[in-house]
N, C-alpha and C positions, 0 to 999 in steps of 0.2 A: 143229527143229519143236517148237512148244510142246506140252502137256501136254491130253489129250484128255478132254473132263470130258461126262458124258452126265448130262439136267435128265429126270427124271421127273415131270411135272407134268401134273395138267388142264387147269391153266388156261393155254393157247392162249399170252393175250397176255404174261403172267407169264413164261415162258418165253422166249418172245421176246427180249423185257427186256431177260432173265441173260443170252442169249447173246451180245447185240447188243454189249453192257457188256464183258463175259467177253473176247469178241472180242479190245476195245481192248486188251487185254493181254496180246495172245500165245496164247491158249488155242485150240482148237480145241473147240466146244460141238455140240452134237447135242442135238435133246431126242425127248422120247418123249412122247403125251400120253395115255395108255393104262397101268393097271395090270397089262395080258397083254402075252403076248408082252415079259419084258421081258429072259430068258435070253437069247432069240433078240438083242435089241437090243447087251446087254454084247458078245455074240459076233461080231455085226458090226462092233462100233465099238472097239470093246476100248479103253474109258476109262481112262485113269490115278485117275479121281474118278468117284463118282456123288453127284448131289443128289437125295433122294428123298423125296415131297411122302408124307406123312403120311395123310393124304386122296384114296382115289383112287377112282371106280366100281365099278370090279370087285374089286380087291381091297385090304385095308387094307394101310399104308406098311408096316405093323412085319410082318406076314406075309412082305411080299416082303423085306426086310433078312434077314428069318432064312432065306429060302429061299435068297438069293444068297449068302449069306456061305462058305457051305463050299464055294463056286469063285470070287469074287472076292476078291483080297486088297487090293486099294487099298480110302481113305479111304471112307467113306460119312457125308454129312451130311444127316440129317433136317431135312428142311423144312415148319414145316406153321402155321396160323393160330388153334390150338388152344394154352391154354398149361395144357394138362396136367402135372405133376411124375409123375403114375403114367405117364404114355404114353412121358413125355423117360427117366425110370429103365429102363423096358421096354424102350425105343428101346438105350439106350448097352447095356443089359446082353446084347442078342442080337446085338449087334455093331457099332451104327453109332459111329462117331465121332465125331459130332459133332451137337448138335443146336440148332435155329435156328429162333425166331418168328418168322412173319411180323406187320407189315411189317420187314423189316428194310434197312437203306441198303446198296446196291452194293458202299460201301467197306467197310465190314462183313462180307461174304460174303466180297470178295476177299480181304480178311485171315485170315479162315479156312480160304478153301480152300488159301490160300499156305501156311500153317503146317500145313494136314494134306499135302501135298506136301511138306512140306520135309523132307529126306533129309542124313544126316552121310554124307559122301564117302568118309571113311577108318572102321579099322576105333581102337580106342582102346580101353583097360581101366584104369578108377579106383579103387585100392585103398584100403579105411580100416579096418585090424581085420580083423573079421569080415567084412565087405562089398565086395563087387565090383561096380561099375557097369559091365556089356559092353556098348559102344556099338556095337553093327555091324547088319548086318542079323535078326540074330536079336533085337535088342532083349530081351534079358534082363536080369536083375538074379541073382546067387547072391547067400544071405544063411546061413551057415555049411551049405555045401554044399548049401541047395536051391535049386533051380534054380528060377526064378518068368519066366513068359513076358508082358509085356505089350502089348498096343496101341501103336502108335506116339504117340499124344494120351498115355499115360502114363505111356508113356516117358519123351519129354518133360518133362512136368511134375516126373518124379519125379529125372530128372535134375539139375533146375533146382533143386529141394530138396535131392537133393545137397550140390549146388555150395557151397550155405550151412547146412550143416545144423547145428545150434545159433543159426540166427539166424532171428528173426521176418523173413517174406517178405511184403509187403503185396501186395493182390489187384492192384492198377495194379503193380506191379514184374511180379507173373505176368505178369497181360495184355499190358504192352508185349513182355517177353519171349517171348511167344510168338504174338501177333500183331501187335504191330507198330503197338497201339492204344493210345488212352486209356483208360482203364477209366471205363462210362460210368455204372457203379454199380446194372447191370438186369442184364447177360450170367450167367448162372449154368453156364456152361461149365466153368470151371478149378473151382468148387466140385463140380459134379459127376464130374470127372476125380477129385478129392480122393478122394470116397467111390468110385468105384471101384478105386483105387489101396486104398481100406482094407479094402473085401470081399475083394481079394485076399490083403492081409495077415493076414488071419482064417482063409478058408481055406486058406493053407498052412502058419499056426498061426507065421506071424514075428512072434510077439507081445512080440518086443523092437524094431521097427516102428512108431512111433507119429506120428503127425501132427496135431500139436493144432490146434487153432481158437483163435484167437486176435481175440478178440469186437473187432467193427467194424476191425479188422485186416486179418489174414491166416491166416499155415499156419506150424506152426513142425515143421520135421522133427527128434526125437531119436533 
């Protein structure tokens, strides 16, 4: 049975769309087109994924992400037709995963919502030094005994920095790695995983932690 993704959206036809699309792929899609009622809705359908539109009547998107978060733990990706940077920072920092302009193309969403689904099977531990990468479901990092819990999206990421750390990573190396795209030179996703991967390292003061920007580049993990 494929992976159960619930569309919070108004718009009717929009919804539709994703799910018709969604379908082709194995998913199982439900939508909602109402900002209430939407505990009641996770509770029925009990999604592996939620989409959840930005813009809603009754209540704003980033309200209900911060209301759902402390009883859903799957992905949530913001969807919305506003390209705010304070709304996308507001959005990722109260929980959601992922966030998405509209319009954006079908293959485009599927690639993201595959990569926020996507789950390591075993459990695995990468040692360097001081540093522990624990690949399992706790998705942690220790960096000399503290323990630091991240997001699965930054995990992810930070994993991928890892893998090459002393080496410049270019933003198409990210993106194919972790969607499965071309980098089309607009998506500001893996840049803002960056900066949340670095407020973390601030607040738990890993300030030997660094991850530089590397101009019309990439990300260079020391």
């Amino acid at each position: 049975m494929g992976d159960r993704v619930l569309i919070i959206d108004d718009d009717v036809e929009l919804s539709k769309q994703m799910a018709k699309y969604l379908s082709k792929f194995g998913y199982k899609v439900f939508t909602h087109n109402s900002g209430s009622n939407v505990e009641s809705q996770i509770s029925k359908y009990n999604p592996n994924l939620i989409i959840l539109d930005l813009i809603l009547p009754e209540v704003n998107g980033l309200n209900i992400c911060k209301e759902i978060r402390g009883d859903f733990i799957g992905p949530i990706i913001m969807l919305t037709a506003l390209n705010d940077e304070i709304d996308e920072i507001t959005g990722l920092e109260i929980g959601a995963d992922d966030y998405l302009c509209k319009p954006i193309k079908p293959r485009v969403l599927l690639a993201h919502i595959r990569a926020q689904l996507r789950r390591t099977p075993q459990a695995s531990i990468v040692k360097s030094g001081c540093f522990e990468v624990i690949n399992n479901l706790d998705e942690t990092i220790v960096v000399n005994g503290k323990r630091v819990y991240l997001t699965s999206a930054e995990f992810e990421l930070y994993s991928i920095l890892f893998e090459y750390r002393g080496t410049i990573v270019s933003r198409n190396f990210l993106y194919e790695k972790i969607y499965g795209l071309e980098y089309d030179g607009f998506d500001r996703s893996i840049d803002l995983r960056v900066s949340r991967l670095r407020k973390k390292f601030s607040e738990h003061e890993l300030y030997n932690l660094n991850i530089k920007s590397i101009r019309n580049i990439g990300y260079l993990l020391t």
